[in-house]
N, C-alpha and C positions, 0 to 999 in steps of 0.2 A: 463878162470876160474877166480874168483871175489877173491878178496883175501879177506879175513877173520877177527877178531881179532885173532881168535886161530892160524890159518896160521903165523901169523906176529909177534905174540908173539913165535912160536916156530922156526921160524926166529930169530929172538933176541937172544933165548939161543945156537945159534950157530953159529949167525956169528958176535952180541954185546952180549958178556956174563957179559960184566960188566953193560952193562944197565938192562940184565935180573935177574942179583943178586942182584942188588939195589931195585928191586922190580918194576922195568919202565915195564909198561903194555899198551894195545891199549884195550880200554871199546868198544869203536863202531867207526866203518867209513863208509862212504857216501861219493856220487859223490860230497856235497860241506862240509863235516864237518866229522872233527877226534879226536874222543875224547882219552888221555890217561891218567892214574893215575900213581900216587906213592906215598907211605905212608914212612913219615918218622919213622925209626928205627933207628939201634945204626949202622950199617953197612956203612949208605948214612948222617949221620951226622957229623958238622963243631965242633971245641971247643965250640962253645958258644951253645949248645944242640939246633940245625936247621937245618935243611935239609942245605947240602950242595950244591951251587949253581951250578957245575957241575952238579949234577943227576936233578936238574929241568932244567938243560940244554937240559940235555937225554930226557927226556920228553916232554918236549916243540919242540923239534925239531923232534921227533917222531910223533909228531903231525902234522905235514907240510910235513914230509917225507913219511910217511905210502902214502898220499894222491899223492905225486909225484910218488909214487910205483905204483900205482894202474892205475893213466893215460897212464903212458910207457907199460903198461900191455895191458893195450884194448888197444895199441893203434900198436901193433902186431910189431913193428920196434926198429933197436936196436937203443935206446936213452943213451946218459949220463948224468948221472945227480951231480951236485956237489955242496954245499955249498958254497959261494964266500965271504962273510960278515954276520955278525950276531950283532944284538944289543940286550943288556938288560937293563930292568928296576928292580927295587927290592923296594916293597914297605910297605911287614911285613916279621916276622920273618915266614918261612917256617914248620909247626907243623902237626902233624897227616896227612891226606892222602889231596893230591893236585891233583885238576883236572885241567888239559890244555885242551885247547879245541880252536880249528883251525878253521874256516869258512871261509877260503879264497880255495876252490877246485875251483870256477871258474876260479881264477887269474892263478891255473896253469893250465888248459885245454886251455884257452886262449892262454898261451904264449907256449903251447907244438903245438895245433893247426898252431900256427904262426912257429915256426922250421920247421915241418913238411911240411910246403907249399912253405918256403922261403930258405930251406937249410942251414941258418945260427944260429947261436947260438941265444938264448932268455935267459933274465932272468926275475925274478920273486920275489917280497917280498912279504912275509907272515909269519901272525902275528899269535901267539898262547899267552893266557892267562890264569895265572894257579891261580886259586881259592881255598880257604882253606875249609871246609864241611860248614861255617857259611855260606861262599859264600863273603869274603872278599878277596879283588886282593891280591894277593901275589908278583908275578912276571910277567912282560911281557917279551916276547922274540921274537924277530921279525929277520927273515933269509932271505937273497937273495941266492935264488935256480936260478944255471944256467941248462939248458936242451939244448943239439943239438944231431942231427940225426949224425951218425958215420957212 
C-alpha cells in the first residue's frame, strides 16, 4: 500500500502532534519528490513575528522523511531509519505559508538498495528547500538519513 498525503498527515496527528498543530502538512509525494507546507500563524511564531525555525525544521524534514517512509514500505523489510546530522541555511524572514520541497527520492532508494544487498548500514543527505508563495528561498535544510536492515 502507497502511502498517501492524507495517510501521512494523519500519521503526524498521532505520532508528531506537535508538527501536526503547527500546521506541518505533506501537499504531494512521489518516488523522487515531497512536497510539504506550513503557514505561519501565532502558534509556530519567534518574538520577532516569523515562523519559528524549528517548525520549518518540522517541515523541511518531513520532506526527506515522508520519502524515506515510503522506500522502507515497498521495500517489504524491517529497516531503520535515523537522522544523524542536519544543516541549515536561513535566508529571509519566514512569513505566510512555506513550501519545502525534496527532490532527492533517488538518493535514498539508492542507498536503501545498497543496505539491502550489502547488510550494512548506508547513509544519505538530502536537501529540502522551503519557499515563500512569491517563490522567494527562505530556508535550506539538508539531513543525513542513516538506513540498515535489522
Amino acid at each position: 500500500m502507497k502511502l498517501s498525503p492524507s495517510k501521512i498527515n494523519t500519521f503526524l496527528l498521532f505520532k508528531l502532534p506537535s508538527a501536526y498543530f503547527t500546521g506541518v502538512r505533506v501537499k504531494s509525494i512521489s518516488e523522487s519528490t515531497c512536497i510539504t507546507t506550513v503557514k505561519h500563524k501565532w502558534i509556530n511564531q519567534n518574538p520577532f513575528k516569523s515562523m519559528f525555525w524549528a517548525v520549518q525544521g518540522m517541515a523541511a524534514e518531513l520532506s526527506t522523511g515522508a520519502m524515506v517512509m515510503t522506500v522502507i514500505r515497498e521495500s517489504n523489510k524491517n529497516i531503520s531509519m535515523l537522522v544523524a546530522n542536519n544543516k541549515a541555511n536561513f535566508t529571509k524572514k519566514a512569513r505566510g505559508r512555506i513550501t519545502f520541497t525534496c527532490n532527492d527520492g533517488h538518493l535514498i532508494k539508492t542507498a536503501m538498495d545498497n543496505a539491502i544487498s550489502t547488510g550494512e548500514g548506508q547513509t544519505c543527505w538530502m536537501k529540502s528547500e522551503g519557499r515563500d508563495a512569491v517563490g522567494d528561498l527562505v530556508s535550506t535544510f539538508e539531513f543525513e538519513w542513516t538506513v540498515r536492515v535489522r
